[in-house]
N, C-alpha and C positions, 0 to 999 in steps of 0.2 A: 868312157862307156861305149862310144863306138867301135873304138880299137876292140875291145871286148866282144862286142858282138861279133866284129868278123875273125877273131880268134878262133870264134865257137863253129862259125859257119866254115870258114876253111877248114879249118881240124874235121867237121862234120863232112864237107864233101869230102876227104879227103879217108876218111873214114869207108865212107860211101864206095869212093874210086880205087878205093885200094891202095891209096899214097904210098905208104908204110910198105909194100909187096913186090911195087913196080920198082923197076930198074931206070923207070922213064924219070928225067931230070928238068922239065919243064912243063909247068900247070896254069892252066889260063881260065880263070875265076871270071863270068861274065857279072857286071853288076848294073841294072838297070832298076833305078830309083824312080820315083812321082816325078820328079820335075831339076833341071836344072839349075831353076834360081830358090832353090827354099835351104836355107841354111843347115837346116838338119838333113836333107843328102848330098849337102858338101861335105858335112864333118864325120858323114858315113865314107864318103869317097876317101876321104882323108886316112879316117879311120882304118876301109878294107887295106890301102895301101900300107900306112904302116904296119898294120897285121901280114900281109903276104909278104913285107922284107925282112921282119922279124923269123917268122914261122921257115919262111926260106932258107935264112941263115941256118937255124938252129937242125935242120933236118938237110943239110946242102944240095935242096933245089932252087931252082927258081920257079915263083909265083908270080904270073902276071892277072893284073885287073884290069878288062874289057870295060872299059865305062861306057853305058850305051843307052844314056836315058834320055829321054827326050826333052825340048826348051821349055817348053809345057806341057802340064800333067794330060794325056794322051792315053786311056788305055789299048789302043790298034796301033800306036806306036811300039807301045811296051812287047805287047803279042808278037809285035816282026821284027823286034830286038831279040827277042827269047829266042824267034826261030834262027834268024841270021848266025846268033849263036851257036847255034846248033849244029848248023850248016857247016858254021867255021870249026868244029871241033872243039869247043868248049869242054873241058874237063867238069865244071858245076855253073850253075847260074843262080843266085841269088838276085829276088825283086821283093820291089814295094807295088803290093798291085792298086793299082787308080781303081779296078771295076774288075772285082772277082769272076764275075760271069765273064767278062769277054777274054779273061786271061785263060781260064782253068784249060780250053782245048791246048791253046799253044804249051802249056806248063806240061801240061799230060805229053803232048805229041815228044815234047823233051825228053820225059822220064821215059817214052816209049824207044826213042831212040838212044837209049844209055846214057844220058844225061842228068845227074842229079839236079833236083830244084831246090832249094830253101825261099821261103817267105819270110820276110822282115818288115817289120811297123804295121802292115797292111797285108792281109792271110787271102789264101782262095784256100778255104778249106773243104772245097768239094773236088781236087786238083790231086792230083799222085804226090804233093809235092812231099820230102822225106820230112821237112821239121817246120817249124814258123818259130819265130824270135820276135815276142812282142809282149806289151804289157797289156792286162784285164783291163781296156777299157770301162767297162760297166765300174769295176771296183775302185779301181784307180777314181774314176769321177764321183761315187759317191760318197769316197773319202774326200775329196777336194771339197766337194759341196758340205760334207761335215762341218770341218776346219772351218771353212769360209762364215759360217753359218754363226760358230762362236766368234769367230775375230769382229764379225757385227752384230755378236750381239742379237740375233733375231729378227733386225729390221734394216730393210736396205731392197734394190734392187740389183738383178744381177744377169748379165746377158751371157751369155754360152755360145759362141763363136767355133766355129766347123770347118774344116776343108770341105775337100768333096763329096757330094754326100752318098756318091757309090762307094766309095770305099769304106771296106770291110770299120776299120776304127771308127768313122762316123757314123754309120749305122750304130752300133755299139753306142759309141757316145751320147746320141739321140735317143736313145732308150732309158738312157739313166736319168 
């Protein structure tokens, strides 16, 4: 599943940057996740990387991934990961934003300076950025709460557990 998402994200920036056009032979994907210790953006890191060896091969460039996320979830880290990238010539950056509000300048200032952004798990969607890769939290949760609903039968209790609660999925979450 993660390999798949960064399929779509590289193919999309790559889209974006003109991959297919350029003569250029080396693409440097920045990816900056929520947090270094949460399993699902390791199996993202894992994920984008076998996606840029594959996608590389098949098109004979090279794709490298910038992994640039902080040890914990930090959104002013993320913001100066975005721009450092930037700074370094990043070809696209894909993130998970901790705190849409504090990301959207840095996301924007990116796409201002010729940089594609994609969003994944977690959107700033007041932000330039070209695409977001996530599921309907709202829906996605009122299906689980269905299911759950019959599996007990009507009676039970049930707690509902959250990251953090600026980020865009938890808000979402919290509403359902």
């Amino acid at each position: 599943m993660k390999q798949k998402l960064f399929s779509v994200l590289i193919i999309g920036l790559g889209l974006v940057t003109g991959l297919e056009a350029q003569t250029k032979k080396s693409y440097t994907i920045g990816l900056v996740a929520k947090s270094q210790g949460n399993p699902v953006f390791q199996a993202a890191r894992v994920g984008a990387t076998d996606a840029a060896r594959e996608l590389g091969r098949k098109h004979g460039i090279e794709i490298k991934i910038d992994w640039r996320t902080p040890n914990e979830e930090d959104a002013q880290k993320q913001a100066e990961a975005i721009e450092q990238l930037t700074l370094a010539g990043a070809d696209g950056i894909a993130v998970s934003c901790s705190d849409a509000n504090k990301l959207t300048d840095a996301i924007n200032s990116a796409v201002k300076a010729g940089v594609p952004v994609a969003t994944f798990d977690s959107d700033a969607p007041d932000s330039k950025r070209f695409v977001t890769y996530a599921i309907d939290d709202v829906k996605c949760g009122g299906q689980v709460m269905e299911e759950l609903a019959k599996l007990m039968a009507g009676k039970g209790v049930v707690a509902v557990l959250a990251g953090n609660q600026n980020a865009p999925t938890s808000k979402s979450a919290s509403r359902a």
